[in-house]
LODOBA-729570 format. One line per field, with one value per residue (C-alpha): x, y, z. Coordinates in pm, whole numbers, plus 50000, padded with zeros to 5 digits. Each point is the difference from the previous one (the first is absolute). Layout:
BEGIN
x	X_...;
y	Y_...;
z	Z_...;
REM end
This chain:
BEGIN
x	47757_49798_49687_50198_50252_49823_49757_50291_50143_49702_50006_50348_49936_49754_50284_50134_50369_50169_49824_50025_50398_50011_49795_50243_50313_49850_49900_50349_50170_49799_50104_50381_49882_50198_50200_50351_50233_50313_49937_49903_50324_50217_49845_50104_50347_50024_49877_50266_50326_49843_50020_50300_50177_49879_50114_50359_50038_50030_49622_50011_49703_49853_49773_49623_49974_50298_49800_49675_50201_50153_49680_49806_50292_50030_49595_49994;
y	50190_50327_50017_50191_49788_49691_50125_50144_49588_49892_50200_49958_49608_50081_50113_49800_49865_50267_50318_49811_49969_50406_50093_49800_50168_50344_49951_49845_50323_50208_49862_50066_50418_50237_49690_50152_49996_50046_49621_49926_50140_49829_49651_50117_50071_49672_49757_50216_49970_49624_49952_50182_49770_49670_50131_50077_49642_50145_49885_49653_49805_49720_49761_49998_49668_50005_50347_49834_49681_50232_50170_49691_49879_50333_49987_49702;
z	51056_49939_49791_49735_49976_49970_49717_49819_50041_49913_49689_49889_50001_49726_49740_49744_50132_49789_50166_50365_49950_49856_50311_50189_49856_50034_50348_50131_49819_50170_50302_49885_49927_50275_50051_50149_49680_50266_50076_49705_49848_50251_49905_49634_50106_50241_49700_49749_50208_50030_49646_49893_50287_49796_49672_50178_50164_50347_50118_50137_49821_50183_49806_50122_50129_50232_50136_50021_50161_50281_50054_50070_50242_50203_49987_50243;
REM end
C-alpha cells in the first residue's frame, strides 16, 4: 500500500459512517466513469429480453433451492 493511499485510509476512517459510505459510493462510480456503455448496453438488453420472457411464460423458472441443491452436488 502506498504512503498516499494509506493516509488517505487512515483519514477516511475518521468520518462519521454517513460521509465514509458517500466517499465509498463516489469512489466505486468513479471507477464505473469511461466504463464501455456497448457492454453495458448489451447487459441492459440481455436482462430485458430476460424479463419480457418471464412475463410471457416462455422462461423456465427454477426455484432457488433446487439451484443451490444442484450446485452443491456438481461442486463435489
Amino acid at each position: 500500500m502506498s504512503t498516499l493511499l494509506f493516509e488517505l485510509s487512515q483519514r477516511a476512517r475518521t468520518l462519521a459512517p454517513q460521509e465514509r459510505a458517500q466517499l465509498a459510493e463516489d469512489l466505486l462510480a468513479s471507477l464505473q466513469e469511461g466504463a464501455d456503455t456497448t457492454v453495458e448496453a448489451a447487459w441492459d438488453d440481455a436482462i430485458q429480453s430476460r424479463l419480457d420472457e418471464v412475463e410471457r411464460g416462455v422462461a423456465k423458472l427454477v426455484p432457488a433451492d433446487e439451484v443451490f441443491a444442484e450446485a452443491r452436488r456438481t461442486a463435489l
